[in-house]
C-alpha positions in Angstrom: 141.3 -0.5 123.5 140.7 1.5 120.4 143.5 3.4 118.5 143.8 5.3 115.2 146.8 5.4 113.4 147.0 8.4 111.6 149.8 9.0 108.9 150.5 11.2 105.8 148.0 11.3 102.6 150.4 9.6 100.7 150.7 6.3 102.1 149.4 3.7 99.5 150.4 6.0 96.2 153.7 6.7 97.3 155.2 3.7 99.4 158.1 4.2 101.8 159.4 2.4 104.7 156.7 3.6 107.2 154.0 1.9 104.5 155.2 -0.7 105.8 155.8 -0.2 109.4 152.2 0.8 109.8 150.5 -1.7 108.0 152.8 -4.6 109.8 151.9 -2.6 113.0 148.3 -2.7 112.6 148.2 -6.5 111.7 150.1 -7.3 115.0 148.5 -4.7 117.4 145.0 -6.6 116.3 146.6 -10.0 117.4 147.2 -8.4 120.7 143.4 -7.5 120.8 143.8 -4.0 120.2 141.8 -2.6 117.7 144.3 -0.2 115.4 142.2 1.7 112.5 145.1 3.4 110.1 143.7 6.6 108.5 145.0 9.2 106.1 145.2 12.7 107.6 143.0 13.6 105.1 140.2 11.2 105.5 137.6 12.2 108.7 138.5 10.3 111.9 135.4 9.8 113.9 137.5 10.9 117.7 135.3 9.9 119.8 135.6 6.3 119.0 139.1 6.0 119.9 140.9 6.0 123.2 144.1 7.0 122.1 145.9 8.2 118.8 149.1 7.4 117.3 150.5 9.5 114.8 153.7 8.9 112.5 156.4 11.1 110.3 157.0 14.1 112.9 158.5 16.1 109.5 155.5 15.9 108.4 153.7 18.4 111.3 150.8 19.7 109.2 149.5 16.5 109.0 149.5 15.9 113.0 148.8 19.5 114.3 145.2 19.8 113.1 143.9 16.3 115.0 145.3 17.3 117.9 143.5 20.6 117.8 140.7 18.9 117.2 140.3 15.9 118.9 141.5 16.5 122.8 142.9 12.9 122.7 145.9 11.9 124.3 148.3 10.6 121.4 151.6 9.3 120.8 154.4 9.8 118.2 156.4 7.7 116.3 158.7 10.4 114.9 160.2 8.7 111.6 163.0 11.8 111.8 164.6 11.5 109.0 167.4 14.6 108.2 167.4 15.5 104.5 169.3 18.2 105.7 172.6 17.4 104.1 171.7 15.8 101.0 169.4 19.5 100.2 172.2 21.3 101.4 175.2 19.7 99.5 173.5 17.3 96.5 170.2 18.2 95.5 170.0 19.6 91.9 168.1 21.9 89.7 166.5 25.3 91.1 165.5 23.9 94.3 169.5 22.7 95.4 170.5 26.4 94.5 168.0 27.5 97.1 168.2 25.2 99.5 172.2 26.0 99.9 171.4 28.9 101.7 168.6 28.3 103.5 168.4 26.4 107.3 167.2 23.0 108.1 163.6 23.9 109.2 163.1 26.6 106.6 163.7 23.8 103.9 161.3 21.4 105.1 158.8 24.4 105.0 159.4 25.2 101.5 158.8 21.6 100.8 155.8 21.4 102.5 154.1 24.4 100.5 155.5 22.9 97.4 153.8 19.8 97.9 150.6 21.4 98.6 150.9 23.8 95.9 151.4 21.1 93.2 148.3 19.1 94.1 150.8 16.1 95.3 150.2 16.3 99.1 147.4 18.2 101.4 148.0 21.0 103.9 145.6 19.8 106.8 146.6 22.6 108.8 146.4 26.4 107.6 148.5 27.4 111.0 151.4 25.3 109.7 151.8 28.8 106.9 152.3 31.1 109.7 153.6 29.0 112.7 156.2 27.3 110.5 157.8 24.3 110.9 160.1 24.5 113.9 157.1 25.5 115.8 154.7 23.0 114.5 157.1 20.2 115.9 157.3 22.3 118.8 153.5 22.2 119.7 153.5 18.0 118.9 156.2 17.9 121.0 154.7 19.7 124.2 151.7 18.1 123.4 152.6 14.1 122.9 151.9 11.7 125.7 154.6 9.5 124.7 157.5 9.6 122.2 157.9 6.1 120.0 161.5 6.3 118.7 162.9 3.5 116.5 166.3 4.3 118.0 167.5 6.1 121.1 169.5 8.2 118.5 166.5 8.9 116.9 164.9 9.8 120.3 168.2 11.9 121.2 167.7 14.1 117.7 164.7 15.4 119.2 166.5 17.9 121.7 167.5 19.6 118.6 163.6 21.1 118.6 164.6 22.6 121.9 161.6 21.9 124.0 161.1 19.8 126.8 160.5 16.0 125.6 158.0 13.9 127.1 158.7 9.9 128.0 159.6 7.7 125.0 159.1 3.6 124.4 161.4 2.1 122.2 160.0 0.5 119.1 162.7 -1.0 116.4 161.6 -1.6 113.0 161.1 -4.8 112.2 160.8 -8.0 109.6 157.4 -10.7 109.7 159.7 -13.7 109.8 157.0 -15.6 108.1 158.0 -14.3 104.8 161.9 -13.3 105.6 163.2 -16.8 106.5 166.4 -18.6 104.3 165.9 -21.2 102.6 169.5 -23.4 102.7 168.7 -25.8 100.3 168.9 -22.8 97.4 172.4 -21.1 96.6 173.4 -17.7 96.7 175.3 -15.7 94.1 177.7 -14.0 95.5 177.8 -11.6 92.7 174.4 -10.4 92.9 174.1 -7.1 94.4 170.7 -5.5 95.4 168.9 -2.1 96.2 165.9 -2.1 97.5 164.4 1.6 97.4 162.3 4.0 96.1 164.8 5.7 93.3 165.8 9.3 94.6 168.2 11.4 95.1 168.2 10.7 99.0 168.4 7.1 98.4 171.6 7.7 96.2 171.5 5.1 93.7 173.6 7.4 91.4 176.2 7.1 93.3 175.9 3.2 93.8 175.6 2.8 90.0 178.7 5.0 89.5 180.6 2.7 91.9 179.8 -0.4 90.2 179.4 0.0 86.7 181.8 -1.9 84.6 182.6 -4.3 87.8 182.6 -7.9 88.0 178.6 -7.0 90.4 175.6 -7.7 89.2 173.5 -4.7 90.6 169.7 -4.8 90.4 168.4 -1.8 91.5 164.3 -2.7 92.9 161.6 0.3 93.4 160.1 2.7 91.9 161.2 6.2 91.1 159.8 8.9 93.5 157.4 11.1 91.4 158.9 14.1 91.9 162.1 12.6 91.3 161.5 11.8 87.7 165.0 13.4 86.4 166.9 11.7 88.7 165.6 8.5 87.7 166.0 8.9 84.1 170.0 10.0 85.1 170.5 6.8 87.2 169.3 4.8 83.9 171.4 7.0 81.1 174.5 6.5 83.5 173.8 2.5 84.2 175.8 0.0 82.6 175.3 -3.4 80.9 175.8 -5.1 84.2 173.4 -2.6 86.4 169.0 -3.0 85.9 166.0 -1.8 87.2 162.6 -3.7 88.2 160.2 -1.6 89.0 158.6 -2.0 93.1 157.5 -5.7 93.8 155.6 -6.8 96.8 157.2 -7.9 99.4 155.9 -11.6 99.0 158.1 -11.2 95.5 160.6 -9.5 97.2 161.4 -12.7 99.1 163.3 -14.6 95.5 165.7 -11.9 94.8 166.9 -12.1 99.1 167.1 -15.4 98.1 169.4 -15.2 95.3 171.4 -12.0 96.3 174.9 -12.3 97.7 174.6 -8.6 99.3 171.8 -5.6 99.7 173.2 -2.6 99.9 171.5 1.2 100.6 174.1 3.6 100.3 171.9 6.6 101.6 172.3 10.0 102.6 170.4 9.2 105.7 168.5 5.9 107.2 166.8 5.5 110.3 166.9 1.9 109.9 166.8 0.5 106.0 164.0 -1.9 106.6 165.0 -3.4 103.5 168.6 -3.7 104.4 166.7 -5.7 107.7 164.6 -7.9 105.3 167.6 -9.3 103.5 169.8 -9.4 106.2 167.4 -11.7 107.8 167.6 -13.5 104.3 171.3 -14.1 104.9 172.6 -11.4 102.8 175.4 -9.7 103.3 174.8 -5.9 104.0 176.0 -2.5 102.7 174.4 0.4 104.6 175.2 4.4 104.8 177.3 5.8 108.0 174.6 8.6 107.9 171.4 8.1 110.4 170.8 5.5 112.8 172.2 2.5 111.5 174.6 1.4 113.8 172.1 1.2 116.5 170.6 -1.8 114.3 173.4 -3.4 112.5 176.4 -2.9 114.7 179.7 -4.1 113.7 177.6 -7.0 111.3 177.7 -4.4 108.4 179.7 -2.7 106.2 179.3 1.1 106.0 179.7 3.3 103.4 180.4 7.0 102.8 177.3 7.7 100.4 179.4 10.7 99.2 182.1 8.8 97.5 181.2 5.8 95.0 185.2 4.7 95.6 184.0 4.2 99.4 180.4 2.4 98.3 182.4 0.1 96.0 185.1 -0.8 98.8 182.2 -1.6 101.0 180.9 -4.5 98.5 184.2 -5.5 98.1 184.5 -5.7 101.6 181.3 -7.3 102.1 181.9 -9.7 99.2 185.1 -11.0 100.6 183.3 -11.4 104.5 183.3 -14.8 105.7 179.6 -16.3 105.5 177.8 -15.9 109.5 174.6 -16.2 110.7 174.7 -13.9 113.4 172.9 -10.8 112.1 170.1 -12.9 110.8 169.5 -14.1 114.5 169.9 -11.2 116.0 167.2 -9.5 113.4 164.8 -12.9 114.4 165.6 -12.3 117.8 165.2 -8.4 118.4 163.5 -6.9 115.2 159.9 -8.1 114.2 156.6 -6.8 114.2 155.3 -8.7 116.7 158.2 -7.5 119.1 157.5 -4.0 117.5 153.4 -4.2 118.3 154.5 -5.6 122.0 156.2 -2.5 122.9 153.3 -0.2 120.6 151.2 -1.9 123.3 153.1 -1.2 126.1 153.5 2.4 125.5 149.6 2.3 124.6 149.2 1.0 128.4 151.4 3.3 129.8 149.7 6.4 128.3 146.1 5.4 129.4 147.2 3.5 132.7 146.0 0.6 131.9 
């Protein structure tokens, strides 16, 4: 079996959590002895090649509508829906929050779409994205999609909301390689250490987090790099940061690895998370977690986090306390081992694969 993964321009230059999940996925559909091929939208896909494609980032429709048009190839989706919706609506600044205040869900996504295009940071792959729009667009993957590959059921559940009749879906968590994400016992945690792992912008809300924990008895080291449209934001988050709050800019994860080590608790205060793979990572690294009420996260992390209103830095800051003062357990780092790895996460890739091509 033969399948491209196809995903958004962007990829390598801009890394996000589904950098990640695609990469991992690749690496551990080939152990299976399928041979996955990820490709830009951009870059030419030679369809006859493949038996099957599997696109990603379902807000992202201009990039999947023009391969189905042109391929004829059964594909599946693995949505990635994340809702800005609230965080546009209610929090974003300059010209573009004014706007988006009055405008609906779908229309915003639009508006960011052309923008990106327009500015020479993104393609447009398909020209009938301008007049079919956005709600439509996800309409015709929709219809179209041989199979839907949520990472959550709620994910999967938030699809209704494009009002068209959903095909079957396979659920495929997100996941950790436990190869790099393992404890090591014999090296001490301090418990004052507080991490954020995530590109800096306004969705990922580390203004808030530093607002809640500057001037505390935390040590908060913020990890990524800022988003490059984001650029203001970022500058605010370090103007507002305290002696006791710093940056390093995006390591790999192989890096990534000594600072789970050492950190006490991770925390992603978000306006919206379909998972926080690297709330997963650390987690798995026997941190103690902080993660947003907003998305999917409860589906993941049940009652072995601590949630946070990413609205209100009072709420993010009782939430480390909270998870500062947890007694020390083991069980969220098994369950993660147990339930949420890429080789689990390729098994059921593979599964779907099977299912689609009735094999």
């Amino acid at each position: 079996m033969k399948v491209a993964l196809i995903t958004r321009s962007t990829l390598y230059s801009v890394k996000g959590g589904d950098t990640f999940q695609i990469i991992n996925t690749a690496r551990e559909l080939k152990r299976l002895g399928i041979a996955a091929d990820i490709t830009l939208t951009n870059q030419p896909v030679q369809y006859r090649q493949y038996d099957l494609l599997h696109f990603f980032n379902i807000v992202r429709p201009a990039d999947i509508v023009c391969h189905i048009t042109r391929s004829k190839k059964p594909f599946v989706v693995s949505p990635n829906l994340v809702n800005y919706h609230e965080y546009d609506q209610l929090y974003r600044k300059g010209i573009a929050g004014s706007l988006f205040r009055f405008l609906p869900k779908n229309s915003i996504e639009y508006i960011k779409t052309i923008a990106r295009w327009a500015q020479g940071n993104d393609v447009l792959m398909s020209r009938s994205y301008l007049w079919k729009g956005h709600k439509q667009s996800i309409q015709k993957i929709l219809q179209q999609a041989a199979r839907i590959l949520p990472n959550t059921k709620l994910e999967y559940d938030q699809l209704a909301g494009f009002n068209v009749q959903l095909p079957g879906y396979t659920l495929v968590p997100n996941g950790i390689d436990p190869a790099l994400f393992t404890l090591k016992n014999d090296r001490p945690k301090d418990p004052a250490l507080v991490l954020c792992v995530a590109r800096i912008e306004g969705l990922k809300n580390q203004l808030n987090l530093i607002k809640a924990l500057n001037n505390t008895r935390y040590r908060l080291v913020i990890i990524g790099n800022p988003a490059p449209n984001q650029l203001p934001y970022y500058f605010e988050c370090r103007k507002q940061a305290a002696a006791n709050i710093s940056f390093i800019n995006h390591l790999p994860q192989d890096a990534l690895t000594d600072w789970y080590q050492l950190a006490g608790i991770h925390i992603l205060p978000s306006w919206f998370e379909t998972c926080g793979l690297s709330t997963l990572e650390a987690a798995a690294m026997g941190c103690r977690v902080v993660i947003t009420d907003k998305g999917y996260t409860r589906e993941y992390f049940g009652d072995e986090a601590v949630y946070c209103d990413p609205a209100s830095p009072e709420s993010i800051f009782a939430a480390v306390e909270k998870a500062a003062s947890a007694p020390a357990t083991d069980t969220l780092s098994n369950k993660i081992m147990a339930q949420y790895t890429w080789q689990q996460a390729a098994s059921q890739t593979a599964i779907a694969y099977k299912q689609v091509l009735q094999l």
